[in-house]
C-alpha positions in Angstrom: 137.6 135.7 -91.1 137.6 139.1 -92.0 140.2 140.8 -89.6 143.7 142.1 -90.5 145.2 139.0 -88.6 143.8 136.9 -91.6 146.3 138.9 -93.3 149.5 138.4 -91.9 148.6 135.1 -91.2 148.8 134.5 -95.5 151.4 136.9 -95.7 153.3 134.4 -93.7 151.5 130.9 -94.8 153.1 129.1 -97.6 151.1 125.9 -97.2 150.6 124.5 -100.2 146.6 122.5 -100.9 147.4 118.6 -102.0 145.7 115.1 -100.4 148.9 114.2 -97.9 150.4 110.7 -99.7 153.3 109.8 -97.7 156.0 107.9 -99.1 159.4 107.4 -99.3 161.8 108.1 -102.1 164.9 106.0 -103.0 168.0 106.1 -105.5 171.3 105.5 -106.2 173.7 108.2 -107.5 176.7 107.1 -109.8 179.2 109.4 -111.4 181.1 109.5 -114.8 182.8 106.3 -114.3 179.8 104.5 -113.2 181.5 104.9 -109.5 179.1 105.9 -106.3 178.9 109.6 -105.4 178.7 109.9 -101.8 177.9 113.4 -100.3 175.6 114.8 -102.8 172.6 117.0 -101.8 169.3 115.4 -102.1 166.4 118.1 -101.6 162.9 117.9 -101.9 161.0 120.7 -103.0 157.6 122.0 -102.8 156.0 123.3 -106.1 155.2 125.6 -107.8 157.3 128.0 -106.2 160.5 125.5 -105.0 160.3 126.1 -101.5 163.1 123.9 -99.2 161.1 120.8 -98.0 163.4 118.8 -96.7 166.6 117.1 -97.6 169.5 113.8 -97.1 172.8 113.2 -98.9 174.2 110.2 -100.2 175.7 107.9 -98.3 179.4 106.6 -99.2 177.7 104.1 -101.4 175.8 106.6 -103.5 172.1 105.4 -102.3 169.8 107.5 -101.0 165.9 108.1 -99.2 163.3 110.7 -98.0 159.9 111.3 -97.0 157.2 113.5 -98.9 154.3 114.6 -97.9 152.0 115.5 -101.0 152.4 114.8 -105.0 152.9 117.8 -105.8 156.7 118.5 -105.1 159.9 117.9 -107.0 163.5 116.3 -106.3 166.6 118.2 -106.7 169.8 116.0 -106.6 172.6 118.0 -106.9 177.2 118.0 -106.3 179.5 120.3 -106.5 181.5 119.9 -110.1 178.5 118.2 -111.5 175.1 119.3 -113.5 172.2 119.3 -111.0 169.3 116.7 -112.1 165.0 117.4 -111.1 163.3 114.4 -110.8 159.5 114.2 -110.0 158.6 112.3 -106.7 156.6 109.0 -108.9 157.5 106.7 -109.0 159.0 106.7 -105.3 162.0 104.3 -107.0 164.1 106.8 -109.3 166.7 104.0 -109.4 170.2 104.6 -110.9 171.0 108.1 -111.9 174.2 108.7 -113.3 175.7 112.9 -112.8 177.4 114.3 -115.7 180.3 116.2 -115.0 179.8 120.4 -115.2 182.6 121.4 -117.9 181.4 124.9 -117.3 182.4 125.3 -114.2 185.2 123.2 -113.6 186.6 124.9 -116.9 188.0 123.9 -120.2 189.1 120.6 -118.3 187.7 118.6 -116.0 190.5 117.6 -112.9 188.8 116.1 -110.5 191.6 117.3 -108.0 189.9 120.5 -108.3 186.4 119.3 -106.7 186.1 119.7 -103.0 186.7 116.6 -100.4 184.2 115.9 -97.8 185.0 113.3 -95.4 183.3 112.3 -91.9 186.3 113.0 -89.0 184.9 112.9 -85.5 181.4 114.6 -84.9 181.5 116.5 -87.9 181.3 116.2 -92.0 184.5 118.2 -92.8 184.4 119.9 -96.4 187.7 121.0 -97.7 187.2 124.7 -99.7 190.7 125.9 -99.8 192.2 124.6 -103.4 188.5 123.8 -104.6 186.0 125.2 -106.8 184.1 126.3 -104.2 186.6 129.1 -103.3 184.6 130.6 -106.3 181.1 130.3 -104.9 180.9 134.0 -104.1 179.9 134.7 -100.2 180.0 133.0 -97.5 176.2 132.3 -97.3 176.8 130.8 -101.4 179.5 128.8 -100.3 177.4 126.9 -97.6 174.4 126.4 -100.1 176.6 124.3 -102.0 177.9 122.3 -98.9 176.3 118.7 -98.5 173.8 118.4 -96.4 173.1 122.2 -95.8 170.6 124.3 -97.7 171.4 128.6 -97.4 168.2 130.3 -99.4 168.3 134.0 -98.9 170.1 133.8 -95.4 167.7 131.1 -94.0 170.4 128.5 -93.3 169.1 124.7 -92.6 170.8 121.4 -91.6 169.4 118.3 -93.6 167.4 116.7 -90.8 167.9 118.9 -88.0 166.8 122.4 -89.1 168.5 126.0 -88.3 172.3 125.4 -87.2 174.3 127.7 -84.6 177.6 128.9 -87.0 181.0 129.4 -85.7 183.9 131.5 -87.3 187.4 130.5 -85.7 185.4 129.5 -83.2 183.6 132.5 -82.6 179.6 132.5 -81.9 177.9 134.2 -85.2 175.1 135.9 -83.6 174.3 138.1 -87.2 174.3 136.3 -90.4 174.8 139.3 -92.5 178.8 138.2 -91.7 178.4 135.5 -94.1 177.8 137.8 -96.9 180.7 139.9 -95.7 182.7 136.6 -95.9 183.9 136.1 -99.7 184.4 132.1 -100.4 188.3 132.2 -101.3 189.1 133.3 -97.9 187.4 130.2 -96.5 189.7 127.3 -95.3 187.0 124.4 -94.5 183.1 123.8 -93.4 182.3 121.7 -90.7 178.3 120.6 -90.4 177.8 118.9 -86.9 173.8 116.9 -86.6 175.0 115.9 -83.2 176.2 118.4 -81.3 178.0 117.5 -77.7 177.1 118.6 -74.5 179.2 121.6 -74.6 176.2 123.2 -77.0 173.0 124.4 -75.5 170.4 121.6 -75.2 168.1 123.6 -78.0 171.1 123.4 -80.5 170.2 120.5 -83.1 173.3 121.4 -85.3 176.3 123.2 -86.1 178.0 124.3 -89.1 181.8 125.5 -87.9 183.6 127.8 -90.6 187.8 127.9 -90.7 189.7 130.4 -92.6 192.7 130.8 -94.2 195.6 131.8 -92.3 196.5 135.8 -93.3 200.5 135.4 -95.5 202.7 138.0 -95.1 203.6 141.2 -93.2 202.8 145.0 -94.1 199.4 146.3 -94.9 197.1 145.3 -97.5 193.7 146.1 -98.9 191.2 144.9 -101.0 187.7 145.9 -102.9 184.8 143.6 -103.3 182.3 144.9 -105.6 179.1 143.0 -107.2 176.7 144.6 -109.4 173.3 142.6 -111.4 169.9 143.0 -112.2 167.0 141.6 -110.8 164.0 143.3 -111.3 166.3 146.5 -110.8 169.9 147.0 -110.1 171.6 145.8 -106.9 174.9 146.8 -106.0 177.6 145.3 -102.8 180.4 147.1 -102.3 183.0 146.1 -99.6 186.6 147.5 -99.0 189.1 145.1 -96.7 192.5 146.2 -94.9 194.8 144.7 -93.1 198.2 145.5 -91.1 200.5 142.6 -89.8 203.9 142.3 -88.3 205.0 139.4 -86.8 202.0 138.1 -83.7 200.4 141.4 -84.7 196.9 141.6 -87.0 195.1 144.7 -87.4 192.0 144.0 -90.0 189.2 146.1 -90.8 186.0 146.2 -93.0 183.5 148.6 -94.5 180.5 147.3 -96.4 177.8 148.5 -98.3 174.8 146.9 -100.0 171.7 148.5 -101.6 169.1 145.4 -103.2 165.3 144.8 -104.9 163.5 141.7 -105.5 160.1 141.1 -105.6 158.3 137.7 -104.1 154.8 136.1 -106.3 153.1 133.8 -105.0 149.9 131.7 -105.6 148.8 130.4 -102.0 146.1 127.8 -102.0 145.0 126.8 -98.4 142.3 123.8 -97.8 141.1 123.3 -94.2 139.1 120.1 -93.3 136.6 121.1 -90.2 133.0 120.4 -89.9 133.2 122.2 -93.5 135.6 122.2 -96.0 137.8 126.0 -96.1 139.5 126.9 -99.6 141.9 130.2 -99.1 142.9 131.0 -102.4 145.5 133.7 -102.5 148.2 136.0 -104.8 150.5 137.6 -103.3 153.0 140.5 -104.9 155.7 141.7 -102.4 158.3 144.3 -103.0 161.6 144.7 -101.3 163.7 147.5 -101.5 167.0 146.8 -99.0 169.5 149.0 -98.4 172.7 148.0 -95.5 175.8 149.0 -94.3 178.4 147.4 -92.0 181.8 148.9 -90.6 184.3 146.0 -88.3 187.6 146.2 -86.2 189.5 143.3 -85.7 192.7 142.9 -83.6 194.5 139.6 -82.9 197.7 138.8 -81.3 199.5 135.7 -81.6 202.1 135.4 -78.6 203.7 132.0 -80.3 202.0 129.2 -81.6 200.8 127.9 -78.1 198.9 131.4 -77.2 196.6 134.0 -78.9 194.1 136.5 -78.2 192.1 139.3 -79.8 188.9 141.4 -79.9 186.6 142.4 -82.6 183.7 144.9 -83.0 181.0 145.1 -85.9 178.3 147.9 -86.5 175.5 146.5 -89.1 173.0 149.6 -89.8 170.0 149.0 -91.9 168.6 152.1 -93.0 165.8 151.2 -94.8 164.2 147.7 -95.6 161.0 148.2 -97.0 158.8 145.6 -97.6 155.8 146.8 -99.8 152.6 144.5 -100.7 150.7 145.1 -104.0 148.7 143.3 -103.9 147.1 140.7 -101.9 143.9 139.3 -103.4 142.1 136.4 -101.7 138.9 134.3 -102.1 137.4 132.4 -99.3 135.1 129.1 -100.1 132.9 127.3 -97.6 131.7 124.4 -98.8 132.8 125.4 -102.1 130.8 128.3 -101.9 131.8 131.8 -101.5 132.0 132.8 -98.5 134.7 136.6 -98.5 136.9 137.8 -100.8 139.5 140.7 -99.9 141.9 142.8 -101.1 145.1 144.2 -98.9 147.8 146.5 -100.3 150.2 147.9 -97.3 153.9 148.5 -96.5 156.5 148.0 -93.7 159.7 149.0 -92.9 162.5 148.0 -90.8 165.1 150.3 -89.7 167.6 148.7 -87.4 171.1 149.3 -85.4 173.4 146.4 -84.0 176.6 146.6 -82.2 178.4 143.2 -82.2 181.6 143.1 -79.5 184.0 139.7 -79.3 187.4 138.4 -77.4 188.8 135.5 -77.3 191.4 133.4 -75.7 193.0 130.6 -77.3 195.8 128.7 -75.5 197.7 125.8 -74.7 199.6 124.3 -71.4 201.2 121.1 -72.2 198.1 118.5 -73.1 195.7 121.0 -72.2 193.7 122.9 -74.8 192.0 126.1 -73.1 189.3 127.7 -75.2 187.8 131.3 -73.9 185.1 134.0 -75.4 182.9 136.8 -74.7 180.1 138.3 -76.5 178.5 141.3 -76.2 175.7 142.4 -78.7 173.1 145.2 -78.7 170.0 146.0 -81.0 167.4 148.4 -81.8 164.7 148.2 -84.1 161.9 150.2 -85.6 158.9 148.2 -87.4 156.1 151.0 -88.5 153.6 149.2 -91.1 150.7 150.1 -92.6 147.9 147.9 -94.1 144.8 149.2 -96.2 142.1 145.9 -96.3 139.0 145.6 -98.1 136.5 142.6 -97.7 133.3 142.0 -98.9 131.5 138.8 -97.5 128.9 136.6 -99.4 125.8 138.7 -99.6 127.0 141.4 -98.0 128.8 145.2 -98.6 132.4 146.2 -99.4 134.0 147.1 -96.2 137.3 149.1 -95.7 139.9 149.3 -92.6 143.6 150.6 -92.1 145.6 149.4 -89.8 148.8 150.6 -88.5 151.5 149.2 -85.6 154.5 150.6 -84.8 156.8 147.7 -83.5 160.0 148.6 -81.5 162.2 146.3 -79.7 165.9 146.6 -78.3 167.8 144.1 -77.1 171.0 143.2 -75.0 173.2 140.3 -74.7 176.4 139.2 -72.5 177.7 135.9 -73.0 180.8 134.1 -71.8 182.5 130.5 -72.5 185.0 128.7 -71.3 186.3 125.3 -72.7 188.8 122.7 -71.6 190.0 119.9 -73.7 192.9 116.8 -72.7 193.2 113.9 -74.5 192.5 111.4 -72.7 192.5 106.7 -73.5 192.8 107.3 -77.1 190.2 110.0 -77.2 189.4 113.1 -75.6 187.9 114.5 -72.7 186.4 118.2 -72.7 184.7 120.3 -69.7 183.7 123.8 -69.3 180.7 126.1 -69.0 178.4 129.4 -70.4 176.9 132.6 -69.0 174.3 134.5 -71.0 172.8 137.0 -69.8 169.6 138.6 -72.4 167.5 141.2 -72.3 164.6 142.4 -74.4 162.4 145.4 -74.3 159.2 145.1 -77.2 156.4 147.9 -77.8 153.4 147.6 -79.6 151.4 150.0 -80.6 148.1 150.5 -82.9 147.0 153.7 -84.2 143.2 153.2 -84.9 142.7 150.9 -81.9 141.7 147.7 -83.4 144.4 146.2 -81.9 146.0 146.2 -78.2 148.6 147.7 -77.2 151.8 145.7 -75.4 154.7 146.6 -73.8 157.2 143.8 -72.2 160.5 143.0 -70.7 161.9 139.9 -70.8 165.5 139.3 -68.4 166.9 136.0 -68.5 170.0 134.8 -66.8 171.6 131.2 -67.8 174.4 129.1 -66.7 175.4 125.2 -67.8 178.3 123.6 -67.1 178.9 120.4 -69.0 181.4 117.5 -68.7 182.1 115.4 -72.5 184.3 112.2 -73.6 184.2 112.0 -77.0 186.5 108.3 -78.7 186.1 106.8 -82.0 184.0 104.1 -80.7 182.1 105.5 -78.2 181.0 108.9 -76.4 180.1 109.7 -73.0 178.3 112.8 -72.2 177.3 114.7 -69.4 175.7 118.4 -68.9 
């Protein structure tokens, strides 16, 4: 129990002690004028530090249900244009619960043609932004923690009922989701959230949340300056400067991006394991973070005429400096209800990492045929050192001291290529195509003192699926 892997196992743990009580809670939401309110985000959340459980939305007539697992958690109901409502889990049957319209931040007057549509068209729930309020959510990553059915904490992005989503810009592969805090909100045309993605996504994908933008108006060159500034503990500061050059088919857009962040993470970690004796881990945690990024991207498009386009685009995302430092970590360990160890870790760890992010695309048309091509190419490197001071002392016996430090370093190397066809086809349509990734990742491991071993790895991987899809109002055939 003593060992540093205790350690990182509660830095990581945020299982919460409670007698499991399944059950299932149920509502109806209603809006100003007594009407249903479909579409609304239902989340459940664990206390006492409101960590994402789980999460539904209404249906179009309002009503609503979802699991818990313990007592001890909360109910967050929540729409956009509305005042978000808590409720506690008991009794399971909330009943009837009638949103009040947010005055503050629709403004001095409420116009409801100012709140965002979201409607169910084909395989996906399509949510208008463009003319909303949610043009004013801030970044791309606020934007989509406001969209039903989708919950984005911190850059952890989760799909009610189907858990971490592949994204798509213009129909391009996000493979880093610092772009969606380089994305501001008012250049965001509509969010599509897919639970059910066809055959033309890799079997492991469970959802898929597919961002539109706005057209670019005009010709000439522009520009533009994003800057954000608050406190939090201590200052953090974004900075981002946009250009853009366009005459007639042509579109030359560039980006540079700077953020420097702190926060700090508490917790209170209470662990209960039932064996052939009863474990209690009883931990607080203090975590530091000290952030610092920077981001440069090239874009080039060309629209031939409205049947025809293609274009490239490159992104370098530098992190410096992430450092992560915990002070401190104090545990107690009960057997039986008897002590049994209690520690105390303090320790740091930083990340310093490089990616290079490379993109084209083909978009086209030939009579009824839709064609739909890209390539990715994406390379990393990062550098994990950390350093962790521990101190135990079990029941009856001496304080004990050990330091431990790893030096983690992994790069990595991607190709990827797909090709889609589309023709409509009965009254629905009919799509085909295929991918080719190719990854490959080197990781090192290494311990100073020797307490732990050494590794070294390589890991090459080579994939290719085809798949064949109908997709109707009524019905779907699919085939991979």
């Amino acid at each position: 129990m003593h060992t540093i892997g205790k350690a990182l196992l509660l830095l990581c743990s945020l299982t919460s002690a409670g007698e499991i009580v399944a059950q299932t809670v149920s509502g109806k939401l209603i809006d100003d004028n007594k009407q249903p309110l479909p579409y609304a985000n239902v989340v459940l959340l664990a206390l006492p530090d409101s960590t994402f459980v789980t999460g539904t939305v209404t249906a179009e007539d309002g009503t609503f249900s979802l699991n818990t697992t313990t007592p001890n958690q909360l109910v967050r109901i929540s729409s956009i244009g509305y005042n978000t409502v808590y409720k506690p889990v008991q009794p399971a049957n909330l009943g009837v619960i009638q949103l009040t319209s947010d005055t503050q931040q629709l403004g001095e007057v409420v116009v409801k043609a100012d709140l965002p549509k979201t409607r169910v068209k084909g395989d996906a729930m399509v949510t208008t932004v463009a003319g909303s309020i949610l043009e004013n959510a801030g970044t791309g990553n606020d934007l989509l923690n406001k969209i039903p059915g989708v919950s984005a904490n911190e850059g952890d992005i989760k799909v009610f009922g189907a858990g971490t989503p592949e994204i798509y810009i213009n129909g391009r592969k996000v493979r880093d989701k610092s772009e969606l805090d380089q994305l501001a909100s008012d250049n965001i045309k509509s969010v599509e959230v897919v639970n059910n993605p066809g055959s033309r996504y890799d079997a492991t994908v469970n959802a898929v949340i597919r961002i539109q933008t706005k057209k670019p108006q005009g010709e000439g060159f522009g520009f533009n300056n994003r800057f954000y500034t608050g406190y939090g503990y201590e200052w953090n500061v974004l900075d981002q400067y946009n250009f853009n050059y366009r005459k007639g088919g042509f579109d030359l857009s560039g980006m540079l991006y700077g953020k420097k962040g702190y926060t700090e993470d508490h917790k209170t970690i209470t662990q209960k394991t039932l064996l052939d004796k009863t474990w209690i881990q009883d931990s607080y945690l203090c975590t530091q973070y000290d952030m610092k990024d920077i981001s440069a991207m090239l874009s080039l498009n060309y629209q031939f005429n409205e049947n025809h386009s293609l274009g490239a685009r490159y992104d370098y995302d530098r992190t410096p400096e992430r450092h992560e430092t915990v002070d401190p970590m104090n545990t107690l360990v009960y057997q039986d209800d008897a002590l049994y160890e209690k520690s105390h870790t303090t320790g740091w760890r930083n990340t310093q990492e490089t990616r290079h992010t490379l993109n084209a695309y083909y978009n086209g048309r030939v009579g009824d045929w839709t064609i739909d091509f890209n390539a990715d190419g994406f390379w990393s490197d990062t550098k994990n050192p950390q350093e962790m001071q521990e101190q135990f002392t079990p029941a009856g016996g001496s304080l004990e001291k050990q330091t431990v430090t790893t030096k983690n370093l992994t790069d990595n190397t991607l190709y990827a290529t797909k090709l889609v066809f589309g023709h409509p086809l009965w009254g629905g349509n009919l799509s085909f195509g295929g991918e080719y990734t190719y990854t490959n990742r080197n990781n090192a491991y290494m311990n100073v003192e020797g307490i732990l071993d050494n590794n070294n790895n390589n890991i090459k991987e080579n994939s290719t699926s085809a798949f064949l899809e109908y997709a109707a109002a009524s019905a779907s055939y699919r085939h991979s």
